[in-house]
C-alpha positions in Angstrom: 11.1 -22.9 -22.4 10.5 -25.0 -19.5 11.0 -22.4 -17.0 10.0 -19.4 -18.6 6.6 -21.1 -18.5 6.7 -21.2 -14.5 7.9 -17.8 -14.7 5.1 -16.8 -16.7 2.7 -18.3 -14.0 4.4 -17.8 -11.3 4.8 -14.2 -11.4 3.4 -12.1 -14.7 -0.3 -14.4 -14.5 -0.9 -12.8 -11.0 0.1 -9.7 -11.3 -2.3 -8.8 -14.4 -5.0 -10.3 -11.9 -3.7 -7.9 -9.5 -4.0 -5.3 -12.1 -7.4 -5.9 -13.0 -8.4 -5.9 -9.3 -6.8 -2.9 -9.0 -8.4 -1.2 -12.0 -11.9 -2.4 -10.4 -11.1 -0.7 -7.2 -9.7 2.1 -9.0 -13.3 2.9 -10.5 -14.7 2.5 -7.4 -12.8 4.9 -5.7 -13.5 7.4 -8.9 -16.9 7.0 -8.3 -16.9 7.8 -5.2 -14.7 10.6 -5.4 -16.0 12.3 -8.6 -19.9 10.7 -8.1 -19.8 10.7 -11.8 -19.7 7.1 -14.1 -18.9 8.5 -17.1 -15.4 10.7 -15.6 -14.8 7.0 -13.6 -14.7 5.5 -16.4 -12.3 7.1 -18.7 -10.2 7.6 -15.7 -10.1 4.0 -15.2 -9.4 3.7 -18.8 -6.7 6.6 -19.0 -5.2 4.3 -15.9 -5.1 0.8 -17.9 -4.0 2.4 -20.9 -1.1 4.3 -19.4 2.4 4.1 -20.7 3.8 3.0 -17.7 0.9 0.6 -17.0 3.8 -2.2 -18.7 4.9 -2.2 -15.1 1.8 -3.6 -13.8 1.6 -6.5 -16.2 5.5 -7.3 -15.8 7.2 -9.1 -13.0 7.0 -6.6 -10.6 5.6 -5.3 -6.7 4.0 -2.3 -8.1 0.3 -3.5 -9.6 0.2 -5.2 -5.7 1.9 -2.1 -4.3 -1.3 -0.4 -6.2 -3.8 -2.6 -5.3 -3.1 -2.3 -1.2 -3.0 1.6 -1.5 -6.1 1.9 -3.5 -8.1 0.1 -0.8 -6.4 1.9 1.9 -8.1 4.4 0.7 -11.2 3.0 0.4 -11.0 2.4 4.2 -9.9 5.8 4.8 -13.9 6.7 5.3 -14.5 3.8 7.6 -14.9 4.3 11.7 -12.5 1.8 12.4 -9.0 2.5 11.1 -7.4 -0.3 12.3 -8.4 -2.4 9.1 -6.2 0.4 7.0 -2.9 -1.1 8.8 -2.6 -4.3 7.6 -2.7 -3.2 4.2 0.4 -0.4 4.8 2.5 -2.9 6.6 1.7 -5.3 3.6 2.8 -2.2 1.3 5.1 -0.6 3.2 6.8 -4.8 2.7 7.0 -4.4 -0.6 8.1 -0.6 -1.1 9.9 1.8 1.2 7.6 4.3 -0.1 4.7 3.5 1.5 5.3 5.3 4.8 4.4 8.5 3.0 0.9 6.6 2.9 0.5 6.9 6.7 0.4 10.4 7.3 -2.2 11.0 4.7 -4.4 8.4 5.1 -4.0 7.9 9.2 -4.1 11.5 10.4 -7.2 12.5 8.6 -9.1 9.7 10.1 -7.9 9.9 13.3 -8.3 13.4 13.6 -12.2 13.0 12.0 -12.9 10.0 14.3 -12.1 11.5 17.2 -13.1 14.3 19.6 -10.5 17.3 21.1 -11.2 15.6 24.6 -10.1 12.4 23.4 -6.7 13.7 21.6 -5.9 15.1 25.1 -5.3 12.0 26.6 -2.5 9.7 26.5 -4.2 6.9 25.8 -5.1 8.2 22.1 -1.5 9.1 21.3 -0.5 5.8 22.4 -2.7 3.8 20.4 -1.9 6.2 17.4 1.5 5.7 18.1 1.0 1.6 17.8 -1.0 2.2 14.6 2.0 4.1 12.9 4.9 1.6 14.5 2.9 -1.6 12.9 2.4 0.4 9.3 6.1 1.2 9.1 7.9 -1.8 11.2 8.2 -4.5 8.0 10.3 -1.6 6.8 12.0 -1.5 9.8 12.8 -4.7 10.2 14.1 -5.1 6.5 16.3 -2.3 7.1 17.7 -3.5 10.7 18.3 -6.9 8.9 20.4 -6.0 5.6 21.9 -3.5 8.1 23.1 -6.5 10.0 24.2 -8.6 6.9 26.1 -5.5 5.7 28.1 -5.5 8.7 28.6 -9.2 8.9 30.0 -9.2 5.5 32.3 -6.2 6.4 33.8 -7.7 9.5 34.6 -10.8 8.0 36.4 -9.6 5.1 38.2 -7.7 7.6 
C-alpha cells in the first residue's frame, strides 16, 4: 500500500495537473483559433471527456507530451521562434513523434518572419538549420545511445 501511494504521487497526481494545464491551454488556443467561447468551450470539454483522455490521467508521457505541443503552438504566432525549441526538444524527449512537430510549426514561422532577401543568404539556412538540429537532437542522442548499448550487449555475448 505503501508504495502504491508514492506511485500515486509520484507520477498519476502530476500528470492530471498536467492535464488540466493542458485543457486550459487547450481553450486558449480554441479561442484563438475559432474566436468563439461558446465552440472553445465544448471543444475543451469534448477534449476532457474523450475516451482516450484515461491516458492523460494514468502514468504516462502523453498529457506532458500534450501540454508542450499545445504551447508550441501558441508560440507559433510569436516573432521570435526560438522560444518554440525548447519545448520540441522537451517533447521530442519524451516521444519520437514529435519531430513531425517541427516542420509544421517551424517552417511557417520562419517563412512569415522572414523576407525573400533574407532566405537567400546562408546565414538564415544556417540558423534554421541549428533550430531544427536542437528540436530533434534529444531524439538523437537516445537513439545513438541504445544503439550503443545494443551493440555492447551483442558483442559480449559473442
Amino acid at each position: 500500500f505503501f508504495l502504491v501511494k508514492w506511485v500515486c504521487l509520484g507520477s498519476v497526481n502530476p500528470s492530471n495537473g498536467i492535464f488540466v494545464l493542458s485543457a486550459l491551454l487547450f481553450y486558449k488556443l480554441s479561442m484563438r483559433i475559432q474566436q468563439n467561447a461558446r465552440r472553445a468551450y465544448y471543444s475543451t470539454l469534448l477534449f476532457i471527456y474523450n475516451p482516450a483522455s484515461i491516458h492523460f490521467s494514468s502514468f504516462y508521457t502523453e498529457s506532458l507530451y500534450f501540454f508542450l505541443s499545445t504551447v508550441v503552438f501558441l508560440l507559433s504566432n510569436q516573432e521570435n521562434d526560438w522560444l518554440m525549441i525548447v519545448p520540441i526538444a522537451v517533447a521530442t524527449s519524451l516521444r519520437s513523434n514529435s519531430v513531425l512537430l517541427v516542420p509544421f510549426v517551424l517552417f511557417p514561422s520562419i517563412l512569415s518572419h522572414s523576407t525573400p532577401r533574407q532566405r537567400r543568404t546562408l546565414f538564415f539556412w544556417v540558423k534554421t538549420g541549428v533550430k531544427m538540429a536542437i528540436c530533434v537532437s534529444p531524439l538523437i542522442l537516445y537513439l545513438i545511445v541504445n544503439a550503443a548499448a545494443f551493440w555492447l550487449v551483442l558483442l559480449t555475448l559473442a
